[in-house]
N, C-alpha and C positions, 0 to 999 in steps of 0.2 A: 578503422584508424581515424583520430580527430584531423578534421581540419583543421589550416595553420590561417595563419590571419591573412599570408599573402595569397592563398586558396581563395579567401572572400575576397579580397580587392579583386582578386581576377572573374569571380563571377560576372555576368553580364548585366543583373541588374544595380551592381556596385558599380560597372567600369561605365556604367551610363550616368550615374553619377559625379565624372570627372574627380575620382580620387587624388588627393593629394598628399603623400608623407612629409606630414610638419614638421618630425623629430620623435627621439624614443629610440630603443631597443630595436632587439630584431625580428622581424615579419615572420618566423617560423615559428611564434607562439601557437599550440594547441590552443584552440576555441572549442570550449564545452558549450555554451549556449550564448544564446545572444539576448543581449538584455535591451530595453528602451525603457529611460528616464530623464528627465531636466532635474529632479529631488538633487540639491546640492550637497546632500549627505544620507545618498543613498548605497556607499561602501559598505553602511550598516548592512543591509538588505543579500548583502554576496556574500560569495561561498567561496569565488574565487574561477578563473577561468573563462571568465561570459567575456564576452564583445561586447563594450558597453553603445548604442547610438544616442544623439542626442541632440536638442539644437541648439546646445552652448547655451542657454541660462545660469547654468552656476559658471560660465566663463567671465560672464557678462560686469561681474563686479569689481572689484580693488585687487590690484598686483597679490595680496594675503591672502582673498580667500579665494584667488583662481589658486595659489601653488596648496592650499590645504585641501582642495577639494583634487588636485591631482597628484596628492602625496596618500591621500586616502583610499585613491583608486587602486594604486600602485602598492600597499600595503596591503589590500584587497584580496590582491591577486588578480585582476581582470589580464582580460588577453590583450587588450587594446581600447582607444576611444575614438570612436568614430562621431566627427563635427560636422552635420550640414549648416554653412552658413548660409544666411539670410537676415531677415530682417531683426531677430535676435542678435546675431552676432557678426556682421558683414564680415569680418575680416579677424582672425587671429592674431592677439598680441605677442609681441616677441618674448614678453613672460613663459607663454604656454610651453614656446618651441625649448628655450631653456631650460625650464622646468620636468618635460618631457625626456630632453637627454639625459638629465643630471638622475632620474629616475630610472629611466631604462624603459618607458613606457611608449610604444608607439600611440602617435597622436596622427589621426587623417581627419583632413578636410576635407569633405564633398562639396565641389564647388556649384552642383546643380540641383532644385528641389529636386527629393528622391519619396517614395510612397516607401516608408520605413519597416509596413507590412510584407511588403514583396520581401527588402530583404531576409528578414526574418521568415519566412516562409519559404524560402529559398535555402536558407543555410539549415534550417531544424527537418529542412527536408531531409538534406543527406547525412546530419547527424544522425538522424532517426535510424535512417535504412544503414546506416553503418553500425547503426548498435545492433538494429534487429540479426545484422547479419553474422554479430558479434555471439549472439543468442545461442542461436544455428549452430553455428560453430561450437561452441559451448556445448550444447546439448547431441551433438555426434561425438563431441570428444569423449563425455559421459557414457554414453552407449555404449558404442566401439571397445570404450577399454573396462567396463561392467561386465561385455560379453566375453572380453577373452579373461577375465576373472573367473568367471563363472565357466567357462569349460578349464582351468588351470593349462593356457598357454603357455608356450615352452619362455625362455627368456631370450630368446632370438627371437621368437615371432615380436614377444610385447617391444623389443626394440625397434624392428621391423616397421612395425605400425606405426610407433611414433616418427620415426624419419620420413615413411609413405605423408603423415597428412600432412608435415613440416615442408617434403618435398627436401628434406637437407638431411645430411649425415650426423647420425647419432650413436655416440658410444656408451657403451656399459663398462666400469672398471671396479674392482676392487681399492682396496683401502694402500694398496701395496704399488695402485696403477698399472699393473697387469689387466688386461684388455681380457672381459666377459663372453661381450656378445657386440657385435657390429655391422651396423649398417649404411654401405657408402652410397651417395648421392652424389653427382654432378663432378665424382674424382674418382679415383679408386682404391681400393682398400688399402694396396701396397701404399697409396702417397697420405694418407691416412695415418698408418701405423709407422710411418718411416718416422725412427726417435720416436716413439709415444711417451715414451719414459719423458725425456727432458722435456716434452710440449706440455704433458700432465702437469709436471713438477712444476713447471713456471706459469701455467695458467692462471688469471685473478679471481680471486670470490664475485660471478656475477649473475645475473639473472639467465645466461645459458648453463651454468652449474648446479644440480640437484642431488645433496645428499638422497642414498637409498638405502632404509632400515627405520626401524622406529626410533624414534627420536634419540633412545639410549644405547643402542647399541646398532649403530650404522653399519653398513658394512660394504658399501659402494659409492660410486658416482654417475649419473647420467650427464651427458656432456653433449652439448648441438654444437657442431662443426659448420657454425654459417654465423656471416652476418647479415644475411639477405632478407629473415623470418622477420615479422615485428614481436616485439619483445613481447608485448601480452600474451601473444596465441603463444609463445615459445615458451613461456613460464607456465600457458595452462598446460600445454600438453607431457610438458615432462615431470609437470608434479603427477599429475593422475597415471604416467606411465610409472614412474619411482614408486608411485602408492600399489599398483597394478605389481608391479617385479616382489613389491616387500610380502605383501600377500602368498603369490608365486612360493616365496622361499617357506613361508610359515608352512604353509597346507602343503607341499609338494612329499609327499608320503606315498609310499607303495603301498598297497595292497592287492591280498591274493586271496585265496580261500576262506569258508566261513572258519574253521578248525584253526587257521594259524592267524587269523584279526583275533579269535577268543584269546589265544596262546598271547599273542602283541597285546591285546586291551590288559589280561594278568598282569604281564611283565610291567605296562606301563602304569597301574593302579599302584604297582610295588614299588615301584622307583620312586614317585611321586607321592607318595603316601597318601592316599586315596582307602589304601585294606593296609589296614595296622594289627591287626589279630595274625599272630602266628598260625594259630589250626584255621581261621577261613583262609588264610593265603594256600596253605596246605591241602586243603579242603578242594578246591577250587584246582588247584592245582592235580589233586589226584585225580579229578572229574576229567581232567585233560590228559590221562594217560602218564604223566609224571610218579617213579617213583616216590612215595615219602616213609616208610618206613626203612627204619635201621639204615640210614644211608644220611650221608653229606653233601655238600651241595658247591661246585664251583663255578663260578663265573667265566662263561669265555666268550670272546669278540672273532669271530674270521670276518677280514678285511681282505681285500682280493687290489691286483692291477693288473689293469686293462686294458683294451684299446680305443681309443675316445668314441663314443658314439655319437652324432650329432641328430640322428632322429631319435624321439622321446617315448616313442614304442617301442622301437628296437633295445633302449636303453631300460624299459622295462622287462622286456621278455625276457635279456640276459639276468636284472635284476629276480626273475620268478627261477629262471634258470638255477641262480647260484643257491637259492633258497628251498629249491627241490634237491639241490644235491646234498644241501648238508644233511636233507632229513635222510636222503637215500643212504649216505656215510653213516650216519647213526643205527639207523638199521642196520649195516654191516657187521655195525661195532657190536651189536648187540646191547645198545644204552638206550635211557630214557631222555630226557632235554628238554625244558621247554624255549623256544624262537621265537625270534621275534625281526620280520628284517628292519631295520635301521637306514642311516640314510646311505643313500646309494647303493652301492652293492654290499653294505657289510652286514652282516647276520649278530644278532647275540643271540647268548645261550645262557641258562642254565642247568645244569649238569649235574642228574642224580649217578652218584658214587656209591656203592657199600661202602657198608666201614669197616667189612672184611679184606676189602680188596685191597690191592698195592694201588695206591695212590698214581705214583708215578708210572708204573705200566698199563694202568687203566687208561692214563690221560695220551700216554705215546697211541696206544692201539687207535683210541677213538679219533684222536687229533689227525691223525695218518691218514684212514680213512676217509675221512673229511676232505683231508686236503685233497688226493686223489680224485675224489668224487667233483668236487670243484674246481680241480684241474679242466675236466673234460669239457666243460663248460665253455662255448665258442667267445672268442674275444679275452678270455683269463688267462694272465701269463706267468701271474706271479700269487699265490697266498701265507696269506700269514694270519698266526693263530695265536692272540692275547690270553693271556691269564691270570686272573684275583687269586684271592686267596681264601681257601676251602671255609667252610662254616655252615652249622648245623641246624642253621634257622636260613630260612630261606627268603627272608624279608632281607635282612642284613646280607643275604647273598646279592639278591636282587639290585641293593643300593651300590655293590661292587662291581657292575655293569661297568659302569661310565667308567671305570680304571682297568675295568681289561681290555677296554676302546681304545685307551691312551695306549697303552702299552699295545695292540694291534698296528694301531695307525704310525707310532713311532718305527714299531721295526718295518712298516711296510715303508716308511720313506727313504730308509739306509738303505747304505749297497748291499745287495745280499750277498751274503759268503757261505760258510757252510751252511746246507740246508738240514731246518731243526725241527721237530712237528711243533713246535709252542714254542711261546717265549713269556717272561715272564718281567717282573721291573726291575730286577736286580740284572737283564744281561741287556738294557737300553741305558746310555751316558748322558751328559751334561747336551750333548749335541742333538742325542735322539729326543732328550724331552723338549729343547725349541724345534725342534721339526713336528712333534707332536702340533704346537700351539701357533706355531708360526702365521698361520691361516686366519687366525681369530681379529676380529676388526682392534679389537681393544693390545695385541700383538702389534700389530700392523701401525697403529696410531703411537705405539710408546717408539719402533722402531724410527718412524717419518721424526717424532719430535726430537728424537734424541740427534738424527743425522740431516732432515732436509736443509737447514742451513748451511752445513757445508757441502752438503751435493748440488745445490744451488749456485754455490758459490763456484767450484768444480768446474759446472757448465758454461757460466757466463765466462770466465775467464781462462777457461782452458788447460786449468790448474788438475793436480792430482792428488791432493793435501788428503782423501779419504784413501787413498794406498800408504800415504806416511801415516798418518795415524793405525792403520791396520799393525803395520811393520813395528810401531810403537808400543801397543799392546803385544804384540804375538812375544818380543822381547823383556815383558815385563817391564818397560820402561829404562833399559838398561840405553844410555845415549850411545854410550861408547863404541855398544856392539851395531844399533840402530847406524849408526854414523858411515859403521865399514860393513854394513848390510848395504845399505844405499849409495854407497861409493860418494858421499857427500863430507863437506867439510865441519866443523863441528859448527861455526858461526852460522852455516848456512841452513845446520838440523834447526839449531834453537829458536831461527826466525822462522820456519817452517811449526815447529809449535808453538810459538808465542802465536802464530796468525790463527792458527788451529783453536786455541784457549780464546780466542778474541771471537773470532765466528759463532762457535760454538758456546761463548758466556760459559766453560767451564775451569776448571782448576786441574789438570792434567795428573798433577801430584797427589790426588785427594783419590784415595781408594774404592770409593764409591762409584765416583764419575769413573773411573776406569771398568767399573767392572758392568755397569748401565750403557757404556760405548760400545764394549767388547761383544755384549751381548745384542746389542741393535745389529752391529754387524753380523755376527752367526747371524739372526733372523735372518739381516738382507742375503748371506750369500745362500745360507738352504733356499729360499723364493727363485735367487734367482737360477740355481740348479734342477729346483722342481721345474722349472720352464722348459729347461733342457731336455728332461727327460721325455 
């Protein structure tokens, strides 16, 4: 941490000196180095920051060129100027003191000779050793979070750490401000998360806030709960953790057996388009036990719910769990499939079919089974089994992956009701496909822009303009029925949306805006159900 100028007046070999504050600014300027010159135009020579000392020679001349040579310092950027008089300059004119305020530039007088070396030698001492220790620092915080890189630390620990070297509380959040991972210092968690929501929401853009994702598609924030850290070490250690978490999330992949990384690297050669040849996908595929003759091929996603794990073994073993059962279901079923696990606990599939068979009883038997087998599975409460649509190229199945996900993860976010072995896109609605995406940073950032001003607003005043606007859509805008919904008077609806259209910069009546609102809210309220659950 720099020293401040009133740091040097205090030292021993300045206060022997007999310091004196002529005028100027305030004594808590940062001093980077310390400079010694009489050169009367030597602001050329700076950079900005230096403690300039000197024995008033360029003071020594006409009222004009003491204020240009202290209007030059002061442009400079110096921390201060430090005057020993003597026989240069007995005595400071009233120009200096003047010119000094009107600047903002501390001016001292030393009223006794001073050896100029001491000071200097004296203040580069503990700049030095403040940088060196600045170094240090530096170069642990590099280590430290290199090494939990390099073993893929969980995203509690990489939080963990960063609050340990901070010694202050540090939160992880999503885009949604839904609370990651945390770690509390010097408070407790509860006084922490108490309203995270409203403390998130009104936080400023500052050097304790760290976007976390690649630049394009963020998908967090790291947050230091202190004002006690100095900012430098606080902006180094939560960028190299944010960089540490984004990593975490890229590489953070299961793996199990040599037989199913072959089965995962196919799958993902296919997705990707990496193998563009029908017979080598084929080929390659048969190598792997996969039917390919006279048969068809459909895409399926099992997505499981569970009970939170918070060790990251445990959360794998159930992960190897769920992907041993589906194979042991397949067997049951008497089918071929190539797997591949995915993130968390979900499996995809591709699924050789005759093209003798019934379609639809093939897929009941298999899926059943499945489910079954994945039932058993410690921590699984609930499954569910997405599905594409069939195709006889196995490339083009392959690319139908990521839509029997959506449709997996969609039905697995609704209430479940009757239980079905599949499902498919035509039995998920307008509601299941924002539960689907809801999650998604670029989700999450349309939802904040379309509503965080008037949840903002909300907060600070205590207002609940985001339940009128809800009540305003779910009626299609109809006032009348809105009016004797809310037991309000009609004057009293219309200033409630006039304020609404004022906040929010939208047009109420305009079809668009209603239907960009309506849908920011489904997001917020599926997020905030998912919490619930």
């Amino acid at each position: 941490m720099l020293l401040s100028v009133a740091d040097v007046l205090a030292m021993p070999v300045v206060r022997a000196g007999e310091p004196q504050v002529v005028g100027g600014g305030s004594l808590d300027r940062p001093v980077r180095w310390v400079h010694v010159s009489d050169l009367p135009d030597v602001a050329e020579l700076l950079v900005g920051g230096e403690l300039m000392l000197t024995t008033g020679s360029a003071l020594a001349g006409s009222s004009e060129s003491t204020v240009a040579y202290l209007t030059s310092l002061a442009a400079a950027g110096v921390a201060g100027l430090v005057v020993e008089l003597g026989a240069v300059v007995p005595e400071l004119p009233q120009v200096v003191a003047e010119t000094a305020d009107a600047l903002g530039l501390p001016v001292i007088a030393l009223r006794r000779v001073t050896r100029f070396v001491e000071i200097t030698e004296a203040v580069h001492r503990v700049i030095v050793a403040d940088q060196y220790a600045e170094l240090e620092f530096a170069r642990t915080v590099h280590e430290t979070f290199t090494e939990l890189s390099v073993r893929r630390a969980s995203l509690a620990e990489i939080v963990k750490t960063a609050a340990g070297m901070l010694d202050a509380s540090v939160v992880l959040e999503d885009l949604a401000h839904r609370v990651l991972a945390l770690t509390a210092r010097h408070t407790t968690t509860s006084a922490i998360l108490e309203n995270w929501e409203t403390t998130s929401r009104l936080l400023p853009d500052s050097e304790d806030v760290v976007a976390v994702g690649p630049h394009t598609q963020r998908w967090g924030r790291l947050i230091l709960r202190s004002s006690r850290v100095p900012t430098p070490r606080a902006r180094m250690v939560l960028e190299r953790a944010a960089q540490t978490l984004t990593l975490h999330r890229m590489i953070d992949k299961d793996r199990f057996g040599l037989h199913r990384q072959a089965q995962t690297g196919l799958i993902d050669d296919m997705v990707n388009g990496r193998v563009l040849d029908e017979r080598d996908a084929q080929a390659r595929a048969a190598a792997l036990g996969l039917l390919t003759r006279r048969v068809n091929y459909v895409p399926l996603a099992i997505d499981v719910a569970a009970h939170a794990e918070s060790d990251q073994v445990a959360r794998q073993r159930r992960s190897a769990g769920v992907s041993d059962a589906v194979t042991h279901g397949l067997g049951l079923a008497k089918a071929t499939a190539l797997t591949a696990a995915d993130h968390g606990d979900r499996v995809s599939m591709v699924l050789a079919v005759g093209r003798s068979a019934d379609l639809e009883d093939t897929l009941r038997a298999v899926c059943s089974a499945i489910t079954a087998e994945v039932r058993r599975v410690d921590g699984v409460h609930r499954v569910v089994i997405g599905i594409g649509a069939e195709a006889d190229s196995l490339l083009d199945t392959a690319r139908e992956l990521a839509h029997a996900a959506h449709v997996a993860e969609v039905a697995l976010s609704l209430e479940p009701s009757m239980p079905r072995p599949f499902y498919r896109s035509g039995d998920v609605r307008l509601r299941g496909l924002l539960s689907l995406i809801r999650n998604e940073p670029g989700v999450q950032s349309f939802a904040e822009t379309e509503l965080s001003a008037l949840l903002r607003y909300d907060i600070r005043h205590a207002a609940d303009l985001t339940h009128t606007l809800r009540q305003f859509l779910d009626v299609a805008g109809n006032k009348t029925e809105l009016a004797k919904r809310l037991n309000i008077s009609r004057p009293t609806l219309y200033d409630r949306l006039a304020r609404i259209e004022r906040i929010l910069d939208v047009d109420l009546e305009d079809g668009e805006s209603r239907t960009s609102l309506h849908t920011a809210l489904l997001i917020r309220d599926l997020s905030a159900n998912a919490e619930k659950l």
